[in-house]
C-alpha positions in Angstrom: -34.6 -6.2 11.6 -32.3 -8.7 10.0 -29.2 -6.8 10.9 -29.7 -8.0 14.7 -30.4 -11.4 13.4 -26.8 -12.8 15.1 -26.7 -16.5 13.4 -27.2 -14.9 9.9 -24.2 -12.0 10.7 -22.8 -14.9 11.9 -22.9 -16.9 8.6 -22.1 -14.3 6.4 -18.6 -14.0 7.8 -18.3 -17.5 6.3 -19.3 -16.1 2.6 -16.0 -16.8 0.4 -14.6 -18.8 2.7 -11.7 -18.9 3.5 -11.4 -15.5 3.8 -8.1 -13.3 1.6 -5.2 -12.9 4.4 -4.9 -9.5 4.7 -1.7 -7.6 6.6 -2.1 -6.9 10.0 -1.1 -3.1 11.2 -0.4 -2.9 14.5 -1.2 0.7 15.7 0.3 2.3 19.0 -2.6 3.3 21.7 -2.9 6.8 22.7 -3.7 7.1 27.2 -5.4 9.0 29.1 -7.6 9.0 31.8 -6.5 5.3 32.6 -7.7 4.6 29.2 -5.8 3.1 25.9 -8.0 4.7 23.4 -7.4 5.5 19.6 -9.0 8.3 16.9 -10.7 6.3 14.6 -9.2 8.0 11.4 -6.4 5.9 12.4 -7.7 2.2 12.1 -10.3 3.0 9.6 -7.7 4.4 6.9 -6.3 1.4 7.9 -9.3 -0.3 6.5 -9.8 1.4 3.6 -6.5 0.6 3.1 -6.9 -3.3 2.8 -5.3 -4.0 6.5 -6.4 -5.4 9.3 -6.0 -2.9 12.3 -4.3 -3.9 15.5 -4.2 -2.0 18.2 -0.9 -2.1 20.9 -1.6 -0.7 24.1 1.7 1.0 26.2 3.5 -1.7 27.7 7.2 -2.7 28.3 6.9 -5.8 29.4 9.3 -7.8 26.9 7.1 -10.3 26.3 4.7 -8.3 25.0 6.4 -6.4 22.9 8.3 -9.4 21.1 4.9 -11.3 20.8 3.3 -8.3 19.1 5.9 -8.0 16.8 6.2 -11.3 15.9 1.8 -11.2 14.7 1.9 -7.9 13.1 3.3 -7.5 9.4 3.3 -3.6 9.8 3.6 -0.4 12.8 1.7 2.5 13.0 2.9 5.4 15.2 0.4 7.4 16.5 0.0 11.3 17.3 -0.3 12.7 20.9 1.6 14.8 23.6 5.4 15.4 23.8 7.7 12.8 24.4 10.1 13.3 27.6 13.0 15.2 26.9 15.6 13.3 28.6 15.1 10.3 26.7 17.2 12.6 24.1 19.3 14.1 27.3 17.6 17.7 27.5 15.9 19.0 30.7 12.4 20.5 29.8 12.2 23.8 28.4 9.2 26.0 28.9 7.3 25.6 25.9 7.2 21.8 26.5 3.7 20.7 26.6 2.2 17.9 28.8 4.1 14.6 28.1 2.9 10.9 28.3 4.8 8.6 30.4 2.6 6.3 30.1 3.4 5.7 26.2 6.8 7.1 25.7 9.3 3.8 26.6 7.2 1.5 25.4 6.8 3.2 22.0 10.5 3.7 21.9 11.5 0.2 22.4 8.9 -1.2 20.2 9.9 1.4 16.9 13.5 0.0 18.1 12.6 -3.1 18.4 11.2 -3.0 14.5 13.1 -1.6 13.1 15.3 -4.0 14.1 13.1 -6.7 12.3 12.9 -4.4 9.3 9.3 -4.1 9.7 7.4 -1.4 8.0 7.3 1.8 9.7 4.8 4.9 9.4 4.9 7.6 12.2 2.3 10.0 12.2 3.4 13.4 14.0 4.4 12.1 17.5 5.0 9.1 15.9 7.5 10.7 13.4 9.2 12.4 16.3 9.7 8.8 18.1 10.8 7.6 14.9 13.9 10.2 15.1 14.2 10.0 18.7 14.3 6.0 19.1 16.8 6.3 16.5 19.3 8.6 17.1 17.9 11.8 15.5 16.7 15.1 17.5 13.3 16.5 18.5 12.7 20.3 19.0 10.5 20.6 22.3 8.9 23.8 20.6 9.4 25.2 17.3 9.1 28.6 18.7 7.6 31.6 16.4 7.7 31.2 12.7 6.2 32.1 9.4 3.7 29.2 9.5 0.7 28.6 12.0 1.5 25.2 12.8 -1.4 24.7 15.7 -4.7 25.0 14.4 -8.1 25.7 15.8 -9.5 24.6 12.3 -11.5 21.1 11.7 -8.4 18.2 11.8 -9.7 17.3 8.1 -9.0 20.7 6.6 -5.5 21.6 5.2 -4.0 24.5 6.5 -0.8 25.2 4.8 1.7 23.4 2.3 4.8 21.3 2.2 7.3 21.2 -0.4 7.9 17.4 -1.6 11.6 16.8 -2.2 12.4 14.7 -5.5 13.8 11.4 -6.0 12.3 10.5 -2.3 9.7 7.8 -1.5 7.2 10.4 -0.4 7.8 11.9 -3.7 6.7 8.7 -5.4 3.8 7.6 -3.4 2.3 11.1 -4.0 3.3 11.4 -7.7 3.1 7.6 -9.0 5.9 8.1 -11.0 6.0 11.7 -12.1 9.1 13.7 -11.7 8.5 17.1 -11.4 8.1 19.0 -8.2 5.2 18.4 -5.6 3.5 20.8 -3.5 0.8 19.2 -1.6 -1.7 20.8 1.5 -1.8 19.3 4.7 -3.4 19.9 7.8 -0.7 20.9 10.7 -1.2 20.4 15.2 1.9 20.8 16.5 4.5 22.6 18.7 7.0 19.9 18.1 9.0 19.1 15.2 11.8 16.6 14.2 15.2 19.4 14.4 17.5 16.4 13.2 16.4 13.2 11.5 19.6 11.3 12.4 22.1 9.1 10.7 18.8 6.8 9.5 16.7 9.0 8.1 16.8 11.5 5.8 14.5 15.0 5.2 12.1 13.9 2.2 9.6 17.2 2.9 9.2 20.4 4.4 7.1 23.4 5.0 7.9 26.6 3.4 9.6 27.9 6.9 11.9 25.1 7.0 10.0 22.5 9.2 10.8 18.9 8.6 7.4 18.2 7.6 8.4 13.7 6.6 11.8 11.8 7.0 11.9 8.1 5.1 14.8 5.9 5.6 18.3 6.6 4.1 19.0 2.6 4.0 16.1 1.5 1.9 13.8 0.6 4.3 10.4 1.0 4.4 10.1 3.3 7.1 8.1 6.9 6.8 7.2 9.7 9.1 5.0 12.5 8.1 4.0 15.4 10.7 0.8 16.1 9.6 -2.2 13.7 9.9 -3.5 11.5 7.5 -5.5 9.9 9.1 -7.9 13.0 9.8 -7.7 14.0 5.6 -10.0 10.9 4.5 -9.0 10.3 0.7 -6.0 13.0 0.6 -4.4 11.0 3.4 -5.0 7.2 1.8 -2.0 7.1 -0.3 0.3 7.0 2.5 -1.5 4.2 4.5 -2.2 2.4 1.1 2.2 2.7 0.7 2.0 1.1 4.4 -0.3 -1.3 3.9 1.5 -2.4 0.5 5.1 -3.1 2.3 3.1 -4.8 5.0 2.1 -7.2 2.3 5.4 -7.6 0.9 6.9 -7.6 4.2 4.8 -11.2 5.2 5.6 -12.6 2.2 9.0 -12.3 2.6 8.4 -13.9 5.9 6.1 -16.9 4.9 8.9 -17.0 2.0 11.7 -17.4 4.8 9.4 -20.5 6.4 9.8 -22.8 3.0 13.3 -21.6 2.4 17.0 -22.1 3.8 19.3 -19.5 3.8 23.1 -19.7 3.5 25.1 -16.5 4.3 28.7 -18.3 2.7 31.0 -16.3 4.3 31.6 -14.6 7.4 34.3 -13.1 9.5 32.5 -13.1 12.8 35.8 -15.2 15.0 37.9 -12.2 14.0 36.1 -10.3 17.2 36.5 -13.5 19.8 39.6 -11.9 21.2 36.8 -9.2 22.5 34.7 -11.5 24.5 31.5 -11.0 22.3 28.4 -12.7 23.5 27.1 -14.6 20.4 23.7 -15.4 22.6 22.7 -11.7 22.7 22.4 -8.7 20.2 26.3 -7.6 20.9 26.9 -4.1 19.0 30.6 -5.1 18.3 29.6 -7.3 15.8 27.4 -7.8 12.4 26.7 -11.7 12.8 24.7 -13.2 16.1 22.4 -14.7 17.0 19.3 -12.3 17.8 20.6 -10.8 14.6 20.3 -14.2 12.6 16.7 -14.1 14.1 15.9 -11.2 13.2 17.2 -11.5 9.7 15.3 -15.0 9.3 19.0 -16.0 8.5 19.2 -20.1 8.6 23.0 -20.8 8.2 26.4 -18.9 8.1 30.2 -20.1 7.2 32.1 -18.7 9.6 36.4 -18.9 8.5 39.1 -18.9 10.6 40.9 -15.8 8.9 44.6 -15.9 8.8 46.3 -12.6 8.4 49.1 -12.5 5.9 51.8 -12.3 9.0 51.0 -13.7 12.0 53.2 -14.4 14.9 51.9 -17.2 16.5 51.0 -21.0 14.5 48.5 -20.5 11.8 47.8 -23.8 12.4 47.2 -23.8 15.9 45.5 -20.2 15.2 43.1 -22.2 13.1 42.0 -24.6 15.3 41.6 -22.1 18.4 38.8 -20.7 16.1 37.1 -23.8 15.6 37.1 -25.0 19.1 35.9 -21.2 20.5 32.9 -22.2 17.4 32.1 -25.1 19.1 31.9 -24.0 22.7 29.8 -21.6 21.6 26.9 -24.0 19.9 27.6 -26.4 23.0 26.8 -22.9 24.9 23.6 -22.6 22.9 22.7 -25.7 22.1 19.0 -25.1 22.2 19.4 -22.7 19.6 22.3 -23.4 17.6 24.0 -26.3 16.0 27.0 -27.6 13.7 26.8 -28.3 10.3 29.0 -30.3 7.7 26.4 -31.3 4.7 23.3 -29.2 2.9 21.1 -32.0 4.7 22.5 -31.2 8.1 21.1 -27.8 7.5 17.5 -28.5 7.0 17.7 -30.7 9.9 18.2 -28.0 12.1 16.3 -25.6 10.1 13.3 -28.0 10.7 14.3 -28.6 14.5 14.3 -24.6 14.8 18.1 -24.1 14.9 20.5 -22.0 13.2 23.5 -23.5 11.7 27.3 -22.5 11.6 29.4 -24.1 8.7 33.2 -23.8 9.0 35.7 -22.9 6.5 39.1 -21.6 6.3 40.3 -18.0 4.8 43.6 -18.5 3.6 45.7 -21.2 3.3 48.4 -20.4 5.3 46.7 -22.2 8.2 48.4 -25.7 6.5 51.3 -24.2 7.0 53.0 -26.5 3.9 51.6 -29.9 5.4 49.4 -31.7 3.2 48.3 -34.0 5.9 46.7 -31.0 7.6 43.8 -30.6 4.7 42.7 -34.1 6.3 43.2 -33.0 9.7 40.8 -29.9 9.0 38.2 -31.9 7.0 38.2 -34.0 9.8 37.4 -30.7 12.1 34.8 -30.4 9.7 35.5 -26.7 7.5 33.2 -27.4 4.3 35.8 -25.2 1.9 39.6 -23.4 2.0 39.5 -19.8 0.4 43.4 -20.9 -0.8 44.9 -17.3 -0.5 44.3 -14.2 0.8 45.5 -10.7 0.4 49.2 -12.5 -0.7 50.3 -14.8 -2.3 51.0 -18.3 0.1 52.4 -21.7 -0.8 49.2 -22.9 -2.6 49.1 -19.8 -5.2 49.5 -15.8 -6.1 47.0 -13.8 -4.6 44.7 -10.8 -6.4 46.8 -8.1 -4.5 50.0 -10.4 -4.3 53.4 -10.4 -6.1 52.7 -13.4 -8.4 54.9 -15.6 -6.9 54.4 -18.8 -8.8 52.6 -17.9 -11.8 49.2 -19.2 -10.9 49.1 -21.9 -8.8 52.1 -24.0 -7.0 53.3 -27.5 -7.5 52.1 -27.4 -3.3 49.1 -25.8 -4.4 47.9 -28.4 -7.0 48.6 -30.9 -4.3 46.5 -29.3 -1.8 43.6 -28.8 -4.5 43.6 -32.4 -5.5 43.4 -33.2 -1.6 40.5 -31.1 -1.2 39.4 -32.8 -4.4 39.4 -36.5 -2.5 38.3 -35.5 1.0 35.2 -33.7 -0.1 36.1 -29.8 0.3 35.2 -27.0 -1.6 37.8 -25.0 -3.7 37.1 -21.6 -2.8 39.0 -18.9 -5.1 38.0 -15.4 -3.7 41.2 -13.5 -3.2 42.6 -15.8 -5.9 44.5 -14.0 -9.0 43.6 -14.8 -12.1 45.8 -16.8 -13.1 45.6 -18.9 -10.3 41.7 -18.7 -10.8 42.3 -20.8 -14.6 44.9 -23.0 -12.7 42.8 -24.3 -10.4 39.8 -24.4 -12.3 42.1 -27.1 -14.6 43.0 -28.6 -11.6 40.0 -29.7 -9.8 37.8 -32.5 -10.5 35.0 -30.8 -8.8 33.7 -27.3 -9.3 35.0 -24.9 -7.4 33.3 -21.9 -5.6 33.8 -17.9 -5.1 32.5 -17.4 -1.3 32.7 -13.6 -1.9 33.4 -11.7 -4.9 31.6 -9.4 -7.3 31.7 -8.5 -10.6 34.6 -6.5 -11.9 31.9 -5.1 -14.7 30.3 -2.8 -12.2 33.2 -1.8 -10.2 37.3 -2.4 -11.1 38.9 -4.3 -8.6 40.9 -7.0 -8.6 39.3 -9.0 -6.3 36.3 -9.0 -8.3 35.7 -11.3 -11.0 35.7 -10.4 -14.8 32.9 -11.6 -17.0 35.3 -14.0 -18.7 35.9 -15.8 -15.6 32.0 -15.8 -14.4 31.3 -17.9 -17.6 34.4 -20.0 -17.2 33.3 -20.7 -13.3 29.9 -21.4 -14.3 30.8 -24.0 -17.1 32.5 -25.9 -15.0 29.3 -25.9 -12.2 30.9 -23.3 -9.8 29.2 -20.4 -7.8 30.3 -16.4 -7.5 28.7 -15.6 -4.5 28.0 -11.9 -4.5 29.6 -10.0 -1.3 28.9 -7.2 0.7 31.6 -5.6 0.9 31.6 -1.9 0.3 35.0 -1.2 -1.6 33.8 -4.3 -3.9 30.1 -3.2 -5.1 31.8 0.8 -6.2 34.6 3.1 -5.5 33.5 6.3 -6.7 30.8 6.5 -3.6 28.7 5.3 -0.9 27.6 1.5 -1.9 24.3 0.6 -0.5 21.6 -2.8 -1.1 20.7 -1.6 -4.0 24.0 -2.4 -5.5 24.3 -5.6 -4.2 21.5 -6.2 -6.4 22.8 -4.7 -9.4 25.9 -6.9 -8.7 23.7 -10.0 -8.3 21.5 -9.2 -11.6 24.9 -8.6 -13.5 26.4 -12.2 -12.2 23.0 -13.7 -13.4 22.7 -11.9 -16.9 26.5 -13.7 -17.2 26.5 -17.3 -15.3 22.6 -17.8 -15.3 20.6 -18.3 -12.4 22.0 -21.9 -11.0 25.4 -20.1 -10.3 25.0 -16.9 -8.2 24.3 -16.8 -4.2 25.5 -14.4 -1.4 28.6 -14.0 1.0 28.6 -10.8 3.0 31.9 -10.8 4.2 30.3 -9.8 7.8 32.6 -9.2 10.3 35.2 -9.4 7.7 34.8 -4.9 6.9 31.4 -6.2 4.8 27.7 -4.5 5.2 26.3 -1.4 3.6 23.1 0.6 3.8 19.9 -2.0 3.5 22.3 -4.8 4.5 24.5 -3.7 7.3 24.1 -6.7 9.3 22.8 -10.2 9.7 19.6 -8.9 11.1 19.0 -6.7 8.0 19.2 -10.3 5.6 15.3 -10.3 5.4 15.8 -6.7 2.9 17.6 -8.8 0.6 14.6 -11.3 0.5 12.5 -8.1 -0.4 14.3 -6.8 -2.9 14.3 -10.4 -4.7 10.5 -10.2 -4.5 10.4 -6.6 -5.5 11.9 -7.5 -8.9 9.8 -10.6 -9.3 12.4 -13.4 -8.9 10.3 -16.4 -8.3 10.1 -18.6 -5.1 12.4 -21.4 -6.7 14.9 -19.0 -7.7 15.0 -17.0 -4.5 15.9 -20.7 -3.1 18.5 -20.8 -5.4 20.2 -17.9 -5.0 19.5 -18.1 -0.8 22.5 -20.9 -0.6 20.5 -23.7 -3.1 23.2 -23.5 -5.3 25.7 -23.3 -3.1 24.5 -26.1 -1.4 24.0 -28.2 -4.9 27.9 -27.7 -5.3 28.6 -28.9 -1.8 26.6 -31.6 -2.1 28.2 -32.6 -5.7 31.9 -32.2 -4.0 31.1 -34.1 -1.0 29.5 -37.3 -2.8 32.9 -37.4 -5.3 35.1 -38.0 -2.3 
């Protein structure tokens, strides 16, 4: 009779203390009867899995559902009855089964609301169909008469027909481990439903041999997965899939704990281009890439935000300029519980460790001197941190990538302005630059300069990126290549995506070493791709850092350290 001896049960949960941290999965309710209630295939897969299971009962009160998601490290989307047509703008059709109101917004908002925070996502035959129906994709109400019994009467645990595994797809590899040759697997199948069209986040990665979506993953390299069979009910041939989840929920709190220790620097971003529209920087506003519910989201600690001045402008470039930075500032006055100005690296971690996010300023493109010298003092004094000298033209200060070349390099102006920035304590920033004037003014300055957003002309041939020649040359002298976002940069011959970004970022070390690379997406400015299409997506870049085993110290690095080192250094040598 031991086992009801409640001190000993009680001890032995102390055995190894302290106990391994595992992930928590946090695993929708079904309803019924005035009941949250849930199969036990569900959490004890879980389980077996190595996660702790959590389960999330159907409610929309805000609260709740941003509390939840900020203790869980993974979600699980459950199977049960149809979700409401109209949420997808349908009236019911006859075949529609009973639906549950009771689960249907709150599951919505809370996949939404995830997948927003990049969190790991497996949906589990309803749960695939919210998966494409909370983001933009389509959901049969009935799949009508086909080839394939897809309601059974049989035992849940028993397979009942096949699927067809697509190649080169993450379901593919979890199933496979490696292996490249086609996969036909059994499943067990209860359903009338059926995803009809993933949408413009997911793509079809199986199907049944009548043409059912049978699992959709994520086009953008996420870890997000939605199968229509259920695993949970198929003991060991279901465990792969919740050992994948489980897995990415691992990785997925590291990346967050990572995110606690470190700072990250986004070193360029176009976001005061969109001002003129009356965005709402406070709120999740869809018109642009960089806010700050995004910055949350993305556990993204600091951005440079430029004043961009267009090549032909009608009005002051000057006075242009300083519009910008006095719309910046009204905005972190606006949110000043939130948000804050920063001119040095330790700035930053202040308001890192006071739970704020920070905006630097600089300035894209010269222009905005408009030929005074005295007006580099006048905008250090505002407090921009660097000048990106040209843009797509050549200026006074030097010849531009896509310019004329002008001067040959850099101006007798420009070497004045450089020397300037040199004794006030401002960064040198030579994206845009031609290469010419990229040698000039890395003779000119006494300090080393910086590229806030270019890539590497190795991977893709662009004039705007930088050859290897000049990566060594920048890092010899201390500078940074910070590697951008921007699509037509990272490839030209078709869709760019995160992954490389990171090809990009692994070339740029292979050539400068690690103390000289960091990231500037060029948000706002036409920058973002698949995996990191906005601020809130940031975290993915983390990941895939961890994924190919950079170490902590390293991440830091590349995450604005050295970006910040070469501020610092600049600063301290006015």
């Amino acid at each position: 009779m031991n086992r009801f001896d409640l001190q000993q049960q009680t001890e032995r949960c102390y055995d190894g203390f302290p106990a391994d941290e595992r992930p928590v999965i946090g695993i929708t309710a079904n309803y019924g009867e005035q009941t949250a209630k849930l199969a036990e295939g569900y959490y004890k897969q879980v389980v077996a899995a190595g996660g702790i299971p959590l389960i999330i009962p159907p409610l929309t009160s805000h609260p709740s559902l941003l509390t939840t998601l900020n203790r869980i490290d993974a979600l699980l989307l459950t199977g049960g009855a149809d979700i409401n047509p109209l949420f997808q703008g349908e009236q019911p059709q006859p075949q529609l089964g009973g639906i549950n109101d009771e689960r249907d917004l709150p599951e919505l908002l809370i996949t939404r609301l995830a997948y927003n925070r990049q969190l790991p996502i497996l949906g589990i035959c309803r749960g695939i169909q919210t998966m494409a129906m909370a983001l933009g994709g389509k959901v049969a109400q009935d799949i009508g008469t086909k080839t394939i019994k897809h309601s059974q009467d049989a035992d849940r645990h028993v397979p009942t027909h096949t699927i067809d595994i697509l190649p080169d797809t993450l379901l593919h590899a979890i199933f496979t481990q490696g292996d490249t040759a086609a996969v036909t697997i059994a499943v067990n199948s209860f359903h009338h439903q059926a995803v009809l069209e993933p949408g413009p986040h997911f793509r079809v990665s199986a199907t049944a041999p009548d043409g059912i979506i049978e699992a959709i993953e994520s086009t953008e390299h996420k870890p997000m997965l939605g199968v229509q069979w259920h695993p949970e009910c198929m003991r060991e041939d279901g465990l792969p899939l919740f050992s994948w989840l489980v897995d990415e929920a691992r990785l997925y709190r590291k990346t967050q704990r990572l995110h606690d220790r470190i700072l990250t620097l986004d070193t360029h971003c176009d976001t005061p281009m969109f001002f003129p529209q009356g965005i709402n920087f406070a709120t999740r506003d869809s018109r642009i890439l960089v806010d700050l519910p995004k910055m949350n989201e993305g556990r993204l600690d600091a951005t440079i935000m430029v004043a961009y001045i267009p090549q032909k402008m009608e009005e002051s470039a000057y006075t242009y300029a300083n519009s910008i930075f006095d719309k910046i500032e009204t905005i972190v006055s606006d949110n000043a519980a939130r948000l804050a100005l920063a001119r040095t690296p330790d700035e930053l971690w202040q308001n890192k460790l006071a739970g704020k996010k920070s905006i630097m300023l600089g300035i894209e493109n010269g222009k905005a001197l408009e030929g005074k010298l005295s007006n580099v003092q006048h905008f250090a004094q505002r407090g921009i941190v660097y000048i990106t000298l040209c843009h797509n033209g050549d200026n006074d200060i030097c010849d531009s990538a896509k310019g004329m070349m002008t001067f040959g390099g850099v101006s007798s102006f420009g070497v004045d302005v450089i020397k300037e920035m040199n004794r006030l304590g401002l960064m040198v920033d030579l994206s845009h630059a031609h290469e010419k004037s990229f040698y000039d003014a890395l003779d000119i300055s006494k300090t080393p300069i910086v590229c806030s957003h270019s890539s590497c002309r190795a991977l893709c041939d662009h004039p705007r990126n930088l050859t290897d020649d000049q990566m060594r040359a920048l890092a010899k002298k201390g500078g940074v290549c910070q590697i951008t976002v921007y699509p037509g940069f990272l490839r030209t011959d078709s869709q760019a995506t995160i992954i490389d970004v990171m090809a990009h970022l692994d070339h740029a070390i292979n050539v400068m070493g690690i103390d000289h690379v960091g990231l500037g997406t060029d948000f706002d400015g036409d920058g973002g791709v698949p995996g990191l299409a906005d601020a809130s997506e940031l975290s993915l870049f983390t990941r895939q850092l961890l994924q190919r085993r950079y170490s902590d110290d390293d991440t830091q690095k590349i995450w604005g350290g050295n970006f910040l080192r070469v501020m610092k250094q600049v600063q301290e040598q006015r």
